[in-house]
C-alpha positions as CSV (number, residue, x, y, z in Angstrom):
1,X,76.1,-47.2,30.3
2,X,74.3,-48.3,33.2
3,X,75.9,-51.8,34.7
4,X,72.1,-52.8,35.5
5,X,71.5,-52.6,31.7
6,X,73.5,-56.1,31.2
7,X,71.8,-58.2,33.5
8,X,68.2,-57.3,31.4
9,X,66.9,-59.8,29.1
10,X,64.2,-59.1,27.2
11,X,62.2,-61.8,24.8
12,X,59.2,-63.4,23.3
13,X,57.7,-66.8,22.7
14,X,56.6,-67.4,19.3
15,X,54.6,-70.6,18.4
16,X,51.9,-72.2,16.2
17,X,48.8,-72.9,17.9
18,X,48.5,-75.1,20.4
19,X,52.7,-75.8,20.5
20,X,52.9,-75.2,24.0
21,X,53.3,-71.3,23.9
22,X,51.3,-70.8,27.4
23,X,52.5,-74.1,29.2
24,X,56.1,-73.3,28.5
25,X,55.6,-69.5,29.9
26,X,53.7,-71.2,32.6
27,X,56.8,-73.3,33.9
28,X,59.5,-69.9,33.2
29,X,57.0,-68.5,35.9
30,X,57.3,-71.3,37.9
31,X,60.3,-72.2,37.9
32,X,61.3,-68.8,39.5
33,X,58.9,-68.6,41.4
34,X,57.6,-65.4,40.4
35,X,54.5,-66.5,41.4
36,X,53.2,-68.6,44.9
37,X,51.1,-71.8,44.8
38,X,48.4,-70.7,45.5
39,X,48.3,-68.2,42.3
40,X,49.6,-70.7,39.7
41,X,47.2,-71.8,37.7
42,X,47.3,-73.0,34.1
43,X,48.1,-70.6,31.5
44,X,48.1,-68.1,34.1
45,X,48.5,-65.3,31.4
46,X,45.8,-65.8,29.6
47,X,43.2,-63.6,31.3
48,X,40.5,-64.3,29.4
49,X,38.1,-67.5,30.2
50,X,38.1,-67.8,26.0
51,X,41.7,-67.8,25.5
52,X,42.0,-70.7,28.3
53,X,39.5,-72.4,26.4
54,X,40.2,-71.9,22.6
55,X,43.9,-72.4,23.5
56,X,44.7,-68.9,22.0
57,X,46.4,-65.7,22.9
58,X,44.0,-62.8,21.7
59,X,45.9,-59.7,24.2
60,X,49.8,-60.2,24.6
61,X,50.6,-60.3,28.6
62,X,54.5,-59.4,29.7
63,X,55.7,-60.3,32.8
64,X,59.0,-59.6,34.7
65,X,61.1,-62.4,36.0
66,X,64.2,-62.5,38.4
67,X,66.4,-65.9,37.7
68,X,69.4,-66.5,39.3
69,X,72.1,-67.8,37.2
70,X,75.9,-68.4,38.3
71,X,75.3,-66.0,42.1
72,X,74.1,-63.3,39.6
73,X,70.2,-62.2,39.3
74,X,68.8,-61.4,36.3
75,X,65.7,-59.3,35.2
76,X,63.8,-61.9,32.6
77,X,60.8,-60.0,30.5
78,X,58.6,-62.1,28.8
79,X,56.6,-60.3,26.0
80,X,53.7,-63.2,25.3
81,X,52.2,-62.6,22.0
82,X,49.0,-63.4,20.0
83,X,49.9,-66.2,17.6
84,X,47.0,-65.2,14.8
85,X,47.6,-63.7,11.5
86,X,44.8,-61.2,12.6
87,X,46.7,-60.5,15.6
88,X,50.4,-59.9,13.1
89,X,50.4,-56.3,13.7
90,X,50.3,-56.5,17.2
91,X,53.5,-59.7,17.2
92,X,55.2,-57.3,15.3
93,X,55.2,-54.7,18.0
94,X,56.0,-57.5,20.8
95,X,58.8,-58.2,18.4
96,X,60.3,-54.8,18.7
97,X,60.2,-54.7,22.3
98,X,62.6,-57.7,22.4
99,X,66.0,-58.6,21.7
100,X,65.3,-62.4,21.2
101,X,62.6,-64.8,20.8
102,X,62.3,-69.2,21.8
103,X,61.0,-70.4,18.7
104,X,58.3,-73.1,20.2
105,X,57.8,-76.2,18.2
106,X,56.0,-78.8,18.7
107,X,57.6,-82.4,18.3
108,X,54.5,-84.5,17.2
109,X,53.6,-81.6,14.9
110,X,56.6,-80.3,13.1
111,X,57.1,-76.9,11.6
112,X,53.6,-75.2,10.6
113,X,51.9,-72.2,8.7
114,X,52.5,-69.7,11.4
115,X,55.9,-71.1,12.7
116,X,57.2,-69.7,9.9
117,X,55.6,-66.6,9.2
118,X,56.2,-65.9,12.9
119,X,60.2,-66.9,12.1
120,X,60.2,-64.6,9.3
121,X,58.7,-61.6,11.4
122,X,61.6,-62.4,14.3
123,X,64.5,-62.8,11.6
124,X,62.9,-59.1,9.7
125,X,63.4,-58.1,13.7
126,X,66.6,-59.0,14.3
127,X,66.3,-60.8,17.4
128,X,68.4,-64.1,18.4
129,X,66.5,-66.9,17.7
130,X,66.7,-69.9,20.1
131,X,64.8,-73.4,18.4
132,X,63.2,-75.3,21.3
133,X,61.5,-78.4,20.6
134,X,58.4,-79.1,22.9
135,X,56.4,-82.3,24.1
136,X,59.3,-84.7,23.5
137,X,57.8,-87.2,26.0
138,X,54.9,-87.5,23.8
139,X,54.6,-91.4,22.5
140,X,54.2,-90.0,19.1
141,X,56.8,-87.2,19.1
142,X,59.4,-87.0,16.3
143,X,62.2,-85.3,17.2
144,X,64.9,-85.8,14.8
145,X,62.2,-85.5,11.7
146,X,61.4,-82.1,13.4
147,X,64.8,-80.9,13.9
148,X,65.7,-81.6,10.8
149,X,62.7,-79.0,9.8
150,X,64.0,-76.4,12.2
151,X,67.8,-76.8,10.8
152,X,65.9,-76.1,6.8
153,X,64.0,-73.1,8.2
154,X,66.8,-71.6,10.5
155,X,69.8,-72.7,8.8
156,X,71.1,-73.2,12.3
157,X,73.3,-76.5,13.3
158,X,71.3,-79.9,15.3
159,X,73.5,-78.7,18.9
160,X,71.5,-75.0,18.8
161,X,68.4,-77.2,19.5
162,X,67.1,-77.4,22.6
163,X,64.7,-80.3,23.8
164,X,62.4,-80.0,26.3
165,X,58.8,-81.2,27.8
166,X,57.3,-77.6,29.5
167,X,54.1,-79.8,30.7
168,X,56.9,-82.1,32.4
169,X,59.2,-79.3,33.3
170,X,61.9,-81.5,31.1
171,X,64.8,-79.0,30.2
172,X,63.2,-76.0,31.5
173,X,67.0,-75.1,32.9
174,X,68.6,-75.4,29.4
175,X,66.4,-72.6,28.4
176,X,67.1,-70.2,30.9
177,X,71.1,-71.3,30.5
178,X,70.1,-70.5,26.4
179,X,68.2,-67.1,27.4
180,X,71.4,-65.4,29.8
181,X,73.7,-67.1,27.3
182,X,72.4,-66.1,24.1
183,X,70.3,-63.4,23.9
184,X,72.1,-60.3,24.2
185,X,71.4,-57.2,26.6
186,X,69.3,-54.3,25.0
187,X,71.8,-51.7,23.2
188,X,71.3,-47.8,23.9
189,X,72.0,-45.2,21.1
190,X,74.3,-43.0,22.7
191,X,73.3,-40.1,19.7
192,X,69.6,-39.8,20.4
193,X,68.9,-37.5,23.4
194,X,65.7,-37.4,25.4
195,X,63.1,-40.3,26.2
196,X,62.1,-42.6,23.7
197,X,59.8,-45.5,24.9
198,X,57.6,-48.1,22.3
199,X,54.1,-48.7,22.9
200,X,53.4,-52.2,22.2
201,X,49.7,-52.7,23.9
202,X,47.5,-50.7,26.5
203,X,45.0,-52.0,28.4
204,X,42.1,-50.2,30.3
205,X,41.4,-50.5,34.0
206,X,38.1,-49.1,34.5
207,X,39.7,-47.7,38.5
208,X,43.0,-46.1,36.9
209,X,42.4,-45.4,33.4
210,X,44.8,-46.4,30.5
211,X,47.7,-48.6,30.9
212,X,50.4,-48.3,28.3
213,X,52.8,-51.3,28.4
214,X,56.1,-50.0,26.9
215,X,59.7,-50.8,26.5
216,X,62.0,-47.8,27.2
217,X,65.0,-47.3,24.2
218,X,66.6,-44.1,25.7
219,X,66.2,-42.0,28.4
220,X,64.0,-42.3,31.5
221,X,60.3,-41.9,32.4
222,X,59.3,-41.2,36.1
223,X,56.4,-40.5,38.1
224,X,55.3,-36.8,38.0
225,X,56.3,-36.1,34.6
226,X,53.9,-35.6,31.6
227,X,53.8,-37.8,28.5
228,X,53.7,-36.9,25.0
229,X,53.0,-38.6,22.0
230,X,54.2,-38.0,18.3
231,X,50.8,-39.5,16.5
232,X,48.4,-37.0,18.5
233,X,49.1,-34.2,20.6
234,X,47.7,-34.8,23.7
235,X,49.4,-34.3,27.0
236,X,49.0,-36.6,29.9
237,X,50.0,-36.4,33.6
238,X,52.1,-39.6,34.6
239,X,50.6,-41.4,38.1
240,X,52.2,-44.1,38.4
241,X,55.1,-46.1,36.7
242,X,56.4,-50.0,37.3
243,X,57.0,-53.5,35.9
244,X,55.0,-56.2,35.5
245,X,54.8,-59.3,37.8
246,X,52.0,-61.3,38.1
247,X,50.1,-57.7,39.5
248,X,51.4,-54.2,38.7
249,X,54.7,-53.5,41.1
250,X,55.2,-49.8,41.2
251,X,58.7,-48.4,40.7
252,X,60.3,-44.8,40.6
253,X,61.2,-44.5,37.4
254,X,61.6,-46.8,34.2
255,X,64.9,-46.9,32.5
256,X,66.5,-47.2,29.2
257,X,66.7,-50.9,27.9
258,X,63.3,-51.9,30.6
259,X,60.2,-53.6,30.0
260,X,57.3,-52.2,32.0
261,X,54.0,-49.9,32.4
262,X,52.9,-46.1,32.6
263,X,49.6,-45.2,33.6
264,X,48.9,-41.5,33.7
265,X,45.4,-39.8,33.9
266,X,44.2,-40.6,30.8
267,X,40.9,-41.9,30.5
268,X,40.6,-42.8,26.4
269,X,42.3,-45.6,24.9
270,X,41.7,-44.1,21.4
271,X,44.4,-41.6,22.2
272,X,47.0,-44.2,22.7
273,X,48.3,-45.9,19.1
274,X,49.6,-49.3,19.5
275,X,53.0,-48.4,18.2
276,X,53.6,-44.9,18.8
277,X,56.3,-43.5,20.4
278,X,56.2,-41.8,23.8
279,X,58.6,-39.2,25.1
280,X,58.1,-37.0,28.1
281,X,57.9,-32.9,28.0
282,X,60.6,-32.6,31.1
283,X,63.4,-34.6,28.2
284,X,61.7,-34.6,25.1
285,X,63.0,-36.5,22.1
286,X,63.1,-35.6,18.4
287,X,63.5,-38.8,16.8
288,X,60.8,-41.4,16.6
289,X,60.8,-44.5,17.0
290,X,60.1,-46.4,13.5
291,X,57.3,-49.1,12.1
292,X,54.3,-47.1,13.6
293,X,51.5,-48.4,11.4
294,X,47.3,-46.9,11.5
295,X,45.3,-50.3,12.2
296,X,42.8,-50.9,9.2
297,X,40.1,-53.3,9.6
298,X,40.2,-56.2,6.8
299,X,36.9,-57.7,7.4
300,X,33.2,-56.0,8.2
301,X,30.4,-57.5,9.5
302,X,26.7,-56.2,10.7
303,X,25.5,-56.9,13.9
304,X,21.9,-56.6,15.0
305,X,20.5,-57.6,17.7
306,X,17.5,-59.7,17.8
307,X,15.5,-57.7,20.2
308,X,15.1,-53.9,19.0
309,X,15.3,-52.9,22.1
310,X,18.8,-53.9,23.0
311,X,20.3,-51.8,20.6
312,X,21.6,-49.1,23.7
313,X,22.9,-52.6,25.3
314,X,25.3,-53.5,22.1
315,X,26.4,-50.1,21.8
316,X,27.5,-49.5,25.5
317,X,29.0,-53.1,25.2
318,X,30.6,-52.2,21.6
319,X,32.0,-49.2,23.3
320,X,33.5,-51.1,26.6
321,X,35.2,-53.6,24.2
322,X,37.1,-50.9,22.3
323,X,38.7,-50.0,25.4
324,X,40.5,-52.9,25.6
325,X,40.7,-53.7,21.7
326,X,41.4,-50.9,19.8
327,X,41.8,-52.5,16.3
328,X,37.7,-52.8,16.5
329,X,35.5,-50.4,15.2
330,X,32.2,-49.7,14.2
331,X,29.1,-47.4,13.2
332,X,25.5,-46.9,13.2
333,X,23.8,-48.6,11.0
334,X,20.1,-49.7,10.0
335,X,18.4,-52.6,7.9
336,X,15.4,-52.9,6.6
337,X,15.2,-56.3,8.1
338,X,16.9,-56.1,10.8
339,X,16.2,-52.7,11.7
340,X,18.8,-50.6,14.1
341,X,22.4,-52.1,14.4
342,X,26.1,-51.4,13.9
343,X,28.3,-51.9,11.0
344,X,31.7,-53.3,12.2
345,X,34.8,-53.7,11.7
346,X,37.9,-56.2,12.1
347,X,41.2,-57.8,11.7
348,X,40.0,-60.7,10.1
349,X,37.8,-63.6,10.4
350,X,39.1,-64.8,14.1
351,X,38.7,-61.5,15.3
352,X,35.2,-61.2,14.0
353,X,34.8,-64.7,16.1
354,X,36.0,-63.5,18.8
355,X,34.2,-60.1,19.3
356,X,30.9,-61.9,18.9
357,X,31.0,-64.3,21.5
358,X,32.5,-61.8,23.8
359,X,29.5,-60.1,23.0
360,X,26.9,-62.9,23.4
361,X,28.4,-64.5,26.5
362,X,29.7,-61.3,28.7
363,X,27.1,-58.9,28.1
364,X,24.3,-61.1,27.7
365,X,23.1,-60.0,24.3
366,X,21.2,-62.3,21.2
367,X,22.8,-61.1,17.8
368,X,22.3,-61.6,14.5
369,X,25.3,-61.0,12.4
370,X,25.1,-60.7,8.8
371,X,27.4,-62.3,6.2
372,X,31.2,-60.7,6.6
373,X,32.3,-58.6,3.6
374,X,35.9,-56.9,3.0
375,X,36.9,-54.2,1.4
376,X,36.4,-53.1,-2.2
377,X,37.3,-50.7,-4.2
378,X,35.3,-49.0,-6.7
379,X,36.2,-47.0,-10.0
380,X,33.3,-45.2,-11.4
381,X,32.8,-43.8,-15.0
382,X,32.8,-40.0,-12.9
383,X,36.6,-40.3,-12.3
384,X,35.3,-41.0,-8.6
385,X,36.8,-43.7,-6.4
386,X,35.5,-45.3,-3.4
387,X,36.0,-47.8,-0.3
388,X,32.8,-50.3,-0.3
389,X,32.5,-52.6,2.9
390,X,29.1,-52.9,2.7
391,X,27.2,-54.6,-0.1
392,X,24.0,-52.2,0.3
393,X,26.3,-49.4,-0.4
394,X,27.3,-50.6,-4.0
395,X,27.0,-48.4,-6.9
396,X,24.5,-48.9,-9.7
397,X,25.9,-51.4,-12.3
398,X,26.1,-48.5,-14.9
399,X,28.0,-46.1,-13.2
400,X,31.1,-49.0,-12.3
401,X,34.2,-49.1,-14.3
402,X,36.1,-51.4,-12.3
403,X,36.0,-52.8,-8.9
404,X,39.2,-54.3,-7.0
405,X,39.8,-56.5,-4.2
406,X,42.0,-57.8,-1.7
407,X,44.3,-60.1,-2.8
408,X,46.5,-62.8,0.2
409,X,49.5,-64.8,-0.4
410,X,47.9,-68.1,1.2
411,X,50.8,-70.8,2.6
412,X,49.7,-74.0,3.8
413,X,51.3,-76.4,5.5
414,X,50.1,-80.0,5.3
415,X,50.8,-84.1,5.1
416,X,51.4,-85.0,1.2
417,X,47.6,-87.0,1.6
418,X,45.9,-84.6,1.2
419,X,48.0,-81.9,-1.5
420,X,44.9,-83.1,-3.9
421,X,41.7,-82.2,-1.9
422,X,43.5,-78.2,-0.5
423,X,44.4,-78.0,-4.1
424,X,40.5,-78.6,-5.4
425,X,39.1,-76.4,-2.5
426,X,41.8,-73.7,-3.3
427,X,41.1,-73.5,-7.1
428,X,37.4,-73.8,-6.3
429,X,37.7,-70.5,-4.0
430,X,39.3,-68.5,-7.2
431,X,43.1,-69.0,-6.1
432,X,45.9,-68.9,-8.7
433,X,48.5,-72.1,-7.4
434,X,51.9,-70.8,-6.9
435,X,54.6,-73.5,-5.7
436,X,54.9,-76.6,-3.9
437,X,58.0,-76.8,-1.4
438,X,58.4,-80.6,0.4
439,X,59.5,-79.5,4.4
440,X,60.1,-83.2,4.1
441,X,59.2,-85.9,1.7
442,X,55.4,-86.4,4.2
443,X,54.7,-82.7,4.4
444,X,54.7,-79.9,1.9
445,X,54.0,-76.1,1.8
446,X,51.7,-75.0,-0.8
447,X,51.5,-71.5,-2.1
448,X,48.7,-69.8,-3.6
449,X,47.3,-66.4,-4.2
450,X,43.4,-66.3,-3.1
451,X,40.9,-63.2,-2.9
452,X,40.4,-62.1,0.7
453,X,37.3,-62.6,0.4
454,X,36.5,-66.3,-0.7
455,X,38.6,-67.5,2.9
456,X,36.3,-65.4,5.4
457,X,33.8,-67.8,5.4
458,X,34.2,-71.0,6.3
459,X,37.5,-71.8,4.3
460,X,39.6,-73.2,7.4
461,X,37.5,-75.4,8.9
462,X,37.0,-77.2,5.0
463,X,40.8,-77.0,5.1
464,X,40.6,-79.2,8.7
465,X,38.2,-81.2,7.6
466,X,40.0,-81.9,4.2
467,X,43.4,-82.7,5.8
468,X,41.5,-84.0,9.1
469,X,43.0,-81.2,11.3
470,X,46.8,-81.6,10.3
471,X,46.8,-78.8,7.8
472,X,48.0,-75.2,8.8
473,X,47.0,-72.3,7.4
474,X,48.5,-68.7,7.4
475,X,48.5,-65.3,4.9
476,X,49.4,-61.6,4.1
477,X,48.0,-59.4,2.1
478,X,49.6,-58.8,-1.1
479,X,47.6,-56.6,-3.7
480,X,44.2,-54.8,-5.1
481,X,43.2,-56.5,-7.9
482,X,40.8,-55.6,-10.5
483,X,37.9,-58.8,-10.4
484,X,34.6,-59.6,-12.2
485,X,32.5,-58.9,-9.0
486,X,28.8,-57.9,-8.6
487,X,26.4,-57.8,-6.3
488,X,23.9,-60.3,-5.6
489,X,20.7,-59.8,-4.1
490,X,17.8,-61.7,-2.5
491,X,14.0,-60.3,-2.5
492,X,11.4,-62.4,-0.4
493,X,8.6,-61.2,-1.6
494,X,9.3,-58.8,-4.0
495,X,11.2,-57.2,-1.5
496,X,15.1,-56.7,-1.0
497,X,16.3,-57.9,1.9
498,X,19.6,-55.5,2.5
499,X,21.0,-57.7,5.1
500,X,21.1,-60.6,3.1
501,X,23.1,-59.1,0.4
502,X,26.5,-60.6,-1.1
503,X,28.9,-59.3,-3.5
504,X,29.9,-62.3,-5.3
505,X,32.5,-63.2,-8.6
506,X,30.2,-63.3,-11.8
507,X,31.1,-66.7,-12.7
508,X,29.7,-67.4,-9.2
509,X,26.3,-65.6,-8.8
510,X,23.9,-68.1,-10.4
511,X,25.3,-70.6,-8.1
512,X,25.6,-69.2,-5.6
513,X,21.9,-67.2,-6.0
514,X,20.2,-70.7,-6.2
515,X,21.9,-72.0,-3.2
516,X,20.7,-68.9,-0.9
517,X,17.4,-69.5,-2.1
518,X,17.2,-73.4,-1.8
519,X,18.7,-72.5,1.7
520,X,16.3,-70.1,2.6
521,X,13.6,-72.0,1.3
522,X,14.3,-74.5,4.0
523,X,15.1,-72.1,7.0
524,X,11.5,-69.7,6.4
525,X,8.4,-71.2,7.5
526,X,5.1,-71.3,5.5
527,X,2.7,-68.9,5.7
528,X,-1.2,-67.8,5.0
529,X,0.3,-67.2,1.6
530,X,2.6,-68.4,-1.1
531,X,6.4,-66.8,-0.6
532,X,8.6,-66.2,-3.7
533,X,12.2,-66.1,-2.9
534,X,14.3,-64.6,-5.3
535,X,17.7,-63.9,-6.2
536,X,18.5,-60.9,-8.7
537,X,21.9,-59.1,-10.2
538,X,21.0,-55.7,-10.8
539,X,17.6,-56.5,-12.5
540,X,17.5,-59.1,-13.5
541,X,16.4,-62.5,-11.6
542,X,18.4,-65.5,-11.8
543,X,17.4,-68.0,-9.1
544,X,14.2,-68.6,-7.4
545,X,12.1,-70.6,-5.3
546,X,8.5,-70.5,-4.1
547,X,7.2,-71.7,-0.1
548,X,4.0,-72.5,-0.7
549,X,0.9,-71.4,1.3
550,X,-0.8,-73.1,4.0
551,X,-3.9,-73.9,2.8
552,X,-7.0,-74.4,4.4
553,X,-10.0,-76.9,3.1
554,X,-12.6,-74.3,2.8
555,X,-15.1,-77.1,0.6
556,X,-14.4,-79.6,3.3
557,X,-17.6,-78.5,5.0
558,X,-20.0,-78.8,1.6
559,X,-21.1,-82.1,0.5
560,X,-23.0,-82.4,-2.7
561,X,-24.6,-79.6,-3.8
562,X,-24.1,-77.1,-6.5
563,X,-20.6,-76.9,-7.8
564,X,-20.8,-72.9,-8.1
565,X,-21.0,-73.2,-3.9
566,X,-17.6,-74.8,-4.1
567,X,-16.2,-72.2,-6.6
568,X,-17.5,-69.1,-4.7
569,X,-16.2,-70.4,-1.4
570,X,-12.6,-70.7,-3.3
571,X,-12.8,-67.4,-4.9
572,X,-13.4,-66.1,-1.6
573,X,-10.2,-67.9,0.0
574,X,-8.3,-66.9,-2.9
575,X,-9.5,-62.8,-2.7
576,X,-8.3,-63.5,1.2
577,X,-5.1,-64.8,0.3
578,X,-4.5,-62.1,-2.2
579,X,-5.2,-59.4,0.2
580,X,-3.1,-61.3,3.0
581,X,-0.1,-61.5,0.9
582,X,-0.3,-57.5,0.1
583,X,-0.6,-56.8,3.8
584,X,1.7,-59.2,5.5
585,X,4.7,-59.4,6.8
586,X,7.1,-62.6,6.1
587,X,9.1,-63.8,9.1
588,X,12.8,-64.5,8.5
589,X,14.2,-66.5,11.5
590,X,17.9,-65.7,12.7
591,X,18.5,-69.5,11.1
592,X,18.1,-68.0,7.5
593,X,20.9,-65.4,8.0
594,X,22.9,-67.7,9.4
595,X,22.1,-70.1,6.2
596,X,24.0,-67.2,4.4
597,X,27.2,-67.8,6.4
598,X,27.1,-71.5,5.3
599,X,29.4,-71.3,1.8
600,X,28.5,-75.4,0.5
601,X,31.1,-76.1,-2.2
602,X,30.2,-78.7,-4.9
């Protein structure tokens, strides 16, 4: 075994959001300086001017560091991960790449929703596991209530605990003493021959192509030699490998046990899997490396934009984010209403989030995005079954046997206040209560089981406003389940609106059907002539409300006179109106598809 292979180090931080995740990576850099003054700036990994401000990690970001401990150098990687459910897939990859992880927490906050599913996904990894407690200086930090909440979900002892401040630099030594000490060197398996390197994210650079960030298990990978994958079959030239400082440093070769990047001539991200394995054709390997998953969006969303005729705009700028975000996808599709758009899909509800604004504030475009959806799946009486993401696409009502949906395993984390008010909203949203667990006698973890599709709407920020922003909220995906579901339309004016469209529970839909149209009643303006808005299941019409017409006098100008004057002057207005409501078109502002998104509880 290579000697150089002990001094490597290679971990993650894993946090809640907003525990300090970026600050604390920010001093590690620092304090090593890895990077100049002038460079540092504040969470200097996050690339994006949305992370910095949202306080999220959407892309992970390694980074090598060299830290000097007892007259012997080290090679420090830092995997930084996404801390977002939506994002799991991707943590789980990061995870792989390492052989430890500094469990962030913070000490005003305690242990939350995502500390521990992100604990589980480290312990299910089998990395070493070092606790840190952040923002001790903080007036209202509790630290021993805290530690006492790491010891129940570690099981470690109170001395394993390290303390620290990363916006003061406060113990910032101790956990580079913790990382040498603690988290072991990467172990080579001397019985698999060839090169066997993880992907765990690629990036595009629109001057060198794809850049796979990968952490080499066996073998070696140098310049000159040609890539291979095991989930496609394409070839690619290797230009250039290195690791990662702050900018790309360029190496000879990569070797077993380091963290770095491989950029070779490829110019298509879609042929690089987040989680493949890559081996080269000079010393092929055999074996693969394992927990390779295919990335299946969870929720789908249409969006239009408001002018027609940026359509080629969204889908050049749909097509330059899928470079850098793979997990996206979408399709052609048109509305009615809406006219030409794309059908999309995502991770979850964050993702969707995200993807918009990036869409409205880098490339400049107005969009109209229509009520998110997930996935369904349909049994018909033919023996036929099939994937609806789409509520226009829904079968006639006669031809369903049975329709399934997804199914979470929701685990929030809150003060004991507010148990009553999550429990209300949670039963209102069709979830089946599970178990309470007290972390301490103040805050408890409630379990429930909800459909997927009663939490993409507005479901967290009625949890923050419920439990005034101390509640945390995390889930997986358990199960298809067989539901009463149906689809629920809206007609404005006799027509369907496609766009507006819902698939709702059926215990739901004349609730729900008379809030859209009270809603939309509000949000479209009066016309020449009277507009019925209606909501309909199948056939049958089970909500409506009417805008009434803007009327003009027509008799003002008559003043005594025969009466039949009057009448044939209303007749006339009313033969106009008539004709005017056959041939006009009813305007539906962006507000009234927006309305839709709005899901008011009782």
């Amino acid at each position: 075994m290579n000697d150089k292979i002990k001094l490597l180090r290679n971990f993650c931080i894993i946090a809640h959001i907003d525990h300090g995740k970026s600050t604390l990576a920010d001093r590690l850099i620092e304090y090593t300086n890895t990077v100049n003054e002038k460079q540092m700036r504040s969470q200097i990994l996050d690339d994006m001017d949305l992370e910095r401000e949202r306080g999220i990690t959407i892309k992970s970001h390694p980074i090598s560091i060299d830290y000097k401990h007892n007259k012997t150098t080290y090679t420090l990687n830092l995997i930084d991960t996404p801390g977002h459910v939506d994002f799991s897939y991707e943590v789980s990859r990061s995870l792989a790449a390492c052989e430890g992880a500094l469990l962030l927490v913070d000490a005003t906050q305690g242990v939350e929703a995502q500390t521990v599913t992100n604990a589980y996904l480290a312990i299910e990894a089998g990395l070493e596991i070092i606790p840190i407690i952040n923002k001790i200086d903080m007036k209202n930090a509790n630290v021993d209530s805290v530690k006492g909440q790491v010891q129940d979900l570690l099981g470690c002892s109170e001395e394993e605990i390290l303390c620290i401040s990363a916006h003061k630099g406060i113990g910032i030594e101790l956990v580079f003493d913790s990382i040498i000490n603690n988290i072991p060197y990467p172990k080579i398996n001397t019985e698999i021959n060839g090169a066997r390197a993880l992907i765990f994210d690629c990036v595009y650079d629109k001057y060198r192509g794809v850049i796979s960030y990968v952490k080499l298990f066996n073998g070696k990978i140098s310049k000159g030699m040609t890539a291979k994958y095991f989930i496609n079959d394409s070839l690619h030239e290797i230009l250039e490998v290195g690791k990662l400082k702050l900018n790309k440093y360029a190496l000879d070769s990569l070797n077993e046990g380091e963290v770095g990047y491989v950029i070779t001539n490829n110019k298509d991200v879609s042929d690089i899997k987040v989680g493949d394995t890559m081996t080269v054709v000079e010393n092929p390997t055999t074996k693969e490396l394992e927990g390779y998953q295919e990335i299946k969006p969870m929720v789908f969303s249409g969006i239009y934009p408001v002018d027609n005729n940026d359509f080629d705009n969204l889908r050049q700028s749909l097509e330059k984010l899928k470079i850098n975000d793979s997990s996206l996808s979408f399709e052609p599709n048109s509305s009615t209403a809406l006219g030409f758009g794309f059908r999309c899909g995502f991770l979850g509800p964050l993702h969707l989030e995200i993807i918009q604004e990036r869409l409205e504030r880098e490339y400049n475009l107005d969009l109209i995005t229509t009520a998110p959806n997930v996935n369904y799946k349909v049994d018909q009486h033919d023996g036929k079954t099939i994937d609806i993401d789409n509520p226009s696409d829904m079968p006639e009502t006669t031809e369903i046997k049975a329709i399934f949906e997804p199914i979470i395993r929701a685990e929030i984390i809150t003060p004991s206040d507010f148990i009553g008010g999550i429990m209300k909203l949670s039963l209102d949203r069709r979830g089946i209560y599970k178990e309470t667990k007290y972390i301490t006698p103040e805050k408890a973890q409630l379990i429930f089981e909800i459909p997927l599709g009663e939490i993409i709407f507005d479901f967290f920020e009625k949890l923050k406003s419920i439990s005034r922003g101390y509640a945390s909220f995390d889930y997986e995906i358990i199960q298809q389940k067989e539901s009463k579901l149906q689809k629920l339309d809206i007609l404005i004016s006799g027509e369907q609106v496609d766009a507006l469209s819902v698939i709702v529970h059926r215990d739901k839909a004349y609730r729900q059907g008379s809030e859209l149209c009270k809603k939309l009643k509000k949000e479209i303006k009066r016309h020449q002539f009277m507009i019925p808005i209606q909501a309909s299941v199948g056939n049958k019409i089970i909500a409506r409300e009417s805008i009434n017409a803007l009327r003009k006098n027509v008799t003002a100008k008559c003043y005594g006179g025969d009466i039949s004057r009057k009448r044939k002057l209303l007749e006339k207005q009313k033969a106009g109106k008539k004709r005017m409501k056959q041939v006009g078109n009813v305007e539906i502002p962006q507000s009234a598809f927006l309305a839709v998104l709005k899901n008011e509880d009782n």
